[in-house]
C-alpha positions as CSV (number, residue, x, y, z in Angstrom):
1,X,117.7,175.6,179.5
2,X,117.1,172.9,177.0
3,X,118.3,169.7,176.8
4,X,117.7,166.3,175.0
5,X,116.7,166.2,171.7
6,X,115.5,169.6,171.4
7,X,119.3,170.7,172.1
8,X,121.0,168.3,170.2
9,X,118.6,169.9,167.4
10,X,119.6,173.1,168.0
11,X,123.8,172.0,168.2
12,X,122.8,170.2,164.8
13,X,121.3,173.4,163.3
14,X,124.1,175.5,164.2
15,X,127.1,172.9,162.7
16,X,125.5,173.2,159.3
17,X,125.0,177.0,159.7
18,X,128.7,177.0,160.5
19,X,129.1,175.2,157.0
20,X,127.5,176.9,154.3
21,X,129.4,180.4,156.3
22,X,132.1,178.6,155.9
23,X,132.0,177.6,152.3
24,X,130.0,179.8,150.2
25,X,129.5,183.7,151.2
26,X,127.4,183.6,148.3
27,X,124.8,181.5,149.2
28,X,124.9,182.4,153.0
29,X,124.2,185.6,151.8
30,X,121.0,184.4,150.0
31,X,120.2,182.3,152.9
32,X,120.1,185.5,155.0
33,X,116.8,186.8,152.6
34,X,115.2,183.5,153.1
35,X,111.8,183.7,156.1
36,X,112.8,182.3,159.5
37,X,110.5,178.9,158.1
38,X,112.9,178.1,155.7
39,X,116.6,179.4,156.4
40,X,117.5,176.9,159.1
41,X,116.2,173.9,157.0
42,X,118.3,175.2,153.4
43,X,121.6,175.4,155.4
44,X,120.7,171.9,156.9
45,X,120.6,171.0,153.1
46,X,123.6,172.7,151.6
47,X,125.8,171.3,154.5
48,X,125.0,167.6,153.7
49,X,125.5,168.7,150.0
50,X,128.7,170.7,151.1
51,X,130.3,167.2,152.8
52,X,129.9,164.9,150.6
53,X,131.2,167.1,147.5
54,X,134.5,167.7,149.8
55,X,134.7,163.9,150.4
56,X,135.1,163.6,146.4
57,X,137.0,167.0,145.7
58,X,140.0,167.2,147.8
59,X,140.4,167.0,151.6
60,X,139.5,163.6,151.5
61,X,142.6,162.7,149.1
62,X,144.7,165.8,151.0
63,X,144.4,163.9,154.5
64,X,146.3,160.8,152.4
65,X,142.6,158.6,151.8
66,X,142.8,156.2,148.5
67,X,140.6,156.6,146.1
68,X,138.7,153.7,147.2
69,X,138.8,154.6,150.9
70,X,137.1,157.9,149.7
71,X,134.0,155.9,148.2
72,X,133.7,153.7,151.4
73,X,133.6,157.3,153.5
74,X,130.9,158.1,150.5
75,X,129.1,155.3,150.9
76,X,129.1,155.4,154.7
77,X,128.1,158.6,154.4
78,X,125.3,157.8,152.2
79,X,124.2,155.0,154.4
80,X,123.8,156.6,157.2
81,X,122.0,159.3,155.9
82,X,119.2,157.2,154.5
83,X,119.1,155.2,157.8
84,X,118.3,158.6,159.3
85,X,115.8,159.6,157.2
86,X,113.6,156.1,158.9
87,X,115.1,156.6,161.8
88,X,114.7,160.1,162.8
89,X,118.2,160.8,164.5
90,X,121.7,160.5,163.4
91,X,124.9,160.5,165.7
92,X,126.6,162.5,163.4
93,X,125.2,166.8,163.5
94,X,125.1,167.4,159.6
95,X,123.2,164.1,159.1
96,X,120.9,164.7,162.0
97,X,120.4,168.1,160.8
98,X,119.5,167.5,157.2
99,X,117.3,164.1,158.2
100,X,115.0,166.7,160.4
101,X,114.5,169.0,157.4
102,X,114.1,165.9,155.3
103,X,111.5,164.3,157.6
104,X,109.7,167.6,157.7
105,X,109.1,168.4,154.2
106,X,109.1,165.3,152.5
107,X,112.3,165.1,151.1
108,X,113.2,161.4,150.6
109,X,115.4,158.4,149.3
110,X,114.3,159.5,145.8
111,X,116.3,162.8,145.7
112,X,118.8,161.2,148.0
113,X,120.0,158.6,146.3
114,X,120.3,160.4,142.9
115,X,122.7,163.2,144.8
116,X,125.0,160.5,146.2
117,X,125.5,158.3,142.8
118,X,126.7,161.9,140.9
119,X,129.0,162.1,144.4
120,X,130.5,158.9,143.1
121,X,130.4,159.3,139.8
122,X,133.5,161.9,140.3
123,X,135.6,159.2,141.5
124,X,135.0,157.3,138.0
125,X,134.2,159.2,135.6
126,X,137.2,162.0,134.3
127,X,135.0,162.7,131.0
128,X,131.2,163.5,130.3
129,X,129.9,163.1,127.2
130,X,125.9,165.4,126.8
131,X,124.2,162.0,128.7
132,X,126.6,161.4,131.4
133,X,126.5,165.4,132.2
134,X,123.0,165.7,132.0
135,X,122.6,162.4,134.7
136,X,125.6,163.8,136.7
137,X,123.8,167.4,136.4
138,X,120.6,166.2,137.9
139,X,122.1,164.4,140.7
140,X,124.5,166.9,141.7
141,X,122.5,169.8,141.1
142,X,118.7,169.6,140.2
143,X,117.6,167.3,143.1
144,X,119.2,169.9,145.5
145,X,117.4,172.2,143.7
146,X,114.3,169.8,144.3
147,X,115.1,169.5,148.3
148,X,115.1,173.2,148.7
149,X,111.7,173.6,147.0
150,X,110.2,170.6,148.9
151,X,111.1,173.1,152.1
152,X,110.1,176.2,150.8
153,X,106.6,174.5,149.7
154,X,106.3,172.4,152.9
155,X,108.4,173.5,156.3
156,X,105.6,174.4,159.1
157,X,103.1,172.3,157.0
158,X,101.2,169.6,158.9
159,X,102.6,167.3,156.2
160,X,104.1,167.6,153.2
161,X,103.1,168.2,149.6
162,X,103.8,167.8,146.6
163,X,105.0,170.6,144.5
164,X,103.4,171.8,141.1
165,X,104.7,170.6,138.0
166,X,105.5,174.3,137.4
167,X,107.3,174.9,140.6
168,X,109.4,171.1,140.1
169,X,110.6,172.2,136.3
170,X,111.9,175.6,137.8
171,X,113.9,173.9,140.8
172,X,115.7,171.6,138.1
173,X,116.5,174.5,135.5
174,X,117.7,176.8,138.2
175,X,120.0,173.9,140.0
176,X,121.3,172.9,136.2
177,X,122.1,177.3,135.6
178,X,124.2,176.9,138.4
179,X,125.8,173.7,138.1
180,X,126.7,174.6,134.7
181,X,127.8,178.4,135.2
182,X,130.4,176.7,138.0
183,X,131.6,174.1,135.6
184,X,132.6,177.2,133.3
185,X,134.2,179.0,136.2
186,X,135.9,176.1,137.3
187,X,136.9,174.8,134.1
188,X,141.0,175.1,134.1
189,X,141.1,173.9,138.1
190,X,138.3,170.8,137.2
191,X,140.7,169.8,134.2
192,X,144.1,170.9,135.4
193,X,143.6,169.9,139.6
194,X,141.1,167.1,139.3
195,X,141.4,165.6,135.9
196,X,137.9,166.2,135.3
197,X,135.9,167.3,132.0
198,X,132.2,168.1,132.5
199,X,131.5,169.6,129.7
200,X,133.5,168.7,126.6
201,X,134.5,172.2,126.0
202,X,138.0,171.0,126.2
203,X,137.4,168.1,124.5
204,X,136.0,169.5,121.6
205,X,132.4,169.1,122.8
206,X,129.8,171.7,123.4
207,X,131.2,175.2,122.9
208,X,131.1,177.9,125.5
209,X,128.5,179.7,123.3
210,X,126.4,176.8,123.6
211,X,126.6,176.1,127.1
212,X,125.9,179.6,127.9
213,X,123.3,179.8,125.5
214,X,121.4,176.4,127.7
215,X,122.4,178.1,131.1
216,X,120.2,181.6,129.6
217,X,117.6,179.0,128.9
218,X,117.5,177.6,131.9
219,X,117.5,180.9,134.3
220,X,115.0,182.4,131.9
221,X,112.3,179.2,132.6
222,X,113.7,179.7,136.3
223,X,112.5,182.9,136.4
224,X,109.3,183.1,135.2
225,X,108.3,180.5,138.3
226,X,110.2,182.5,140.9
227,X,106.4,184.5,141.7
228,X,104.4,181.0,142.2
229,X,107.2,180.4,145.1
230,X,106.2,181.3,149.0
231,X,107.2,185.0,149.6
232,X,109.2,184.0,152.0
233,X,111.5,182.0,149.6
234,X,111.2,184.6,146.7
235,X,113.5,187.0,147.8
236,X,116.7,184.8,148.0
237,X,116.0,182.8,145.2
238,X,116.2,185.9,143.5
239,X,118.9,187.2,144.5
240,X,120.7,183.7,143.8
241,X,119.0,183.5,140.4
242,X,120.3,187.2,139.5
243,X,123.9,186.5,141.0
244,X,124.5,183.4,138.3
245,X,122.6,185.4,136.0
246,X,125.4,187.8,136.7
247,X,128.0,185.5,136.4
248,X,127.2,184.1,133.4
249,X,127.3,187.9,131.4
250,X,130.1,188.0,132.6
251,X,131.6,184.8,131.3
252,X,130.4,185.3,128.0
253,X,131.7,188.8,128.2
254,X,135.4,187.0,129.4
255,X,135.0,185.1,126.4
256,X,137.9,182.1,126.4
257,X,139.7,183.9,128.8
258,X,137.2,183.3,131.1
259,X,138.7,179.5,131.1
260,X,141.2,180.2,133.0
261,X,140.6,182.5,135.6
262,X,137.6,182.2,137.4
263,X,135.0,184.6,137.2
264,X,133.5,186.7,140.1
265,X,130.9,189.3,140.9
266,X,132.4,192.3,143.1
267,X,131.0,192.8,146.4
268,X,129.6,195.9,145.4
269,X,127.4,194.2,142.9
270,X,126.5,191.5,145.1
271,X,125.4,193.7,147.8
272,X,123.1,195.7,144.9
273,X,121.4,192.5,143.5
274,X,120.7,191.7,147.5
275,X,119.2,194.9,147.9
276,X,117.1,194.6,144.7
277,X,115.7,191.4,145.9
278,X,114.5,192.8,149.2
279,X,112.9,195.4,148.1
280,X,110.9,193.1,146.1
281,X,112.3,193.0,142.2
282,X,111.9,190.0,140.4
283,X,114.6,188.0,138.9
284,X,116.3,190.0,135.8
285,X,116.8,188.3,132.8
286,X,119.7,185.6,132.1
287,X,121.8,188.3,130.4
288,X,122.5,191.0,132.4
């Protein structure tokens, strides 16, 4: 049986597998094509990810915290996790989990700190104007983007590289795709629930057109990266790439209905772009 650290590893491992099942079937699906090097150390990432967007989003302020209390449990949060990352060990399991990835494969303060400030920024900011959603955009979305390639380039290694300039510009357009294509879908809950604008498409800013015309963009650079990736990362980046790719037809399809019900892909269609992707097919093309 083990025990010390190699079991509180293992306990850590699982609570953040217990996340991302819990909260996305989506990308626990994708998760399930990734090689046994990787999958543990992306669900150690999305869970961190996971908790600090729920401190900001709603259970936070649903178990009766102030606004202000919420940034202190941000901050705390935030704190903790970069003491980790030197330290090595955190008392709390998602924190421990994601700090062993971290120390792994090289992902650092740099991509950390970014992440958290876009955390915070939802407690301030109700409106983006093109700069503040393109800051908030790489924070909340493109360094995650940036963690998960720094483990798919680096878990196992002796020590950790960096990633091609090719490889780093695909992670970023492929996190922005899917930031963007779930501001669309959320678009009448961020306004109407949270009081929150990312966009402008309310507001008179960018119009739906154009924003899906900058998430094609993005998945289309995404794409054409996807074969310089390890093959054991390829398959369920694929998928996830051909799911949003997916999603975003189908909100251009949905037109301006499409702000106020939130678009999904049916199982069915889920379970065929998961087959395509392990029988090897590359990502399709943004519109699909």
């Amino acid at each position: 049986m083990s025990t010390g650290l190699d079991l509180y590893d293992r306990a850590a491992r699982d609570a953040a597998a217990t996340i991302i099942s819990a909260y996305s079937t989506s990308f626990s699906l994708a998760t399930r094509l990734l090689g046994a090097r990787v999958r543990g150390h992306v669900r150690n990432v999305y869970a961190l990810v996971r908790v600090a967007d729920e401190i900001v989003d709603g259970p936070g302020a649903e178990a009766g915290l102030a606004p202000e209390t919420l940034r202190r449990v941000l901050d705390e949060l935030e704190a903790e996790t970069l003491t980790a990352l030197t330290r090595g060990f955190s008392a709390n399991l998602i924190v421990h989990a994601f700090c062993r990835t971290a120390r792994e494969t090289g992902i650092g303060a740099d991509l950390v700190r970014p992440f958290f400030a876009s955390m915070r920024t939802d407690l301030d900011v109700a409106a983006h104007d093109a700069s503040s959603h393109d800051a908030y955009v790489y924070g909340s979305a493109e360094v995650v983007g940036l963690m998960c390639l720094q483990v798919f380039v680096n878990a196992g290694a002796p020590a950790p590289t960096t990633p091609s300039p090719a490889l780093v510009d695909g992670a970023r357009r492929l996190g922005a795709a899917f930031q963007d294509v779930n501001f669309l879908r959320d678009l009448s809950h961020d306004s109407g629930a949270l009081g929150r604008d990312y966009l402008g498409v309310r507001a008179g800013g960018a119009t739906r057109a154009e924003v899906l015309d900058r998430i094609d963009a993005d998945l289309a650079a995404a794409a054409a990266v996807v074969p310089l990736l390890p093959a054991d990362s390829r398959r369920a980046v694929t998928a996830a790439h051909d799911l949003f790719a997916s999603l975003a037809a189908r909100l251009r399809a949905a037109g301006g209905e499409g702000t106020d019900t939130r678009v999904r892909v049916p199982d069915p269609v889920k379970a065929t772009l998961a087959a395509r992707a392990m029988l090897g097919f590359g990502p399709k093309g943004a519109r699909t």
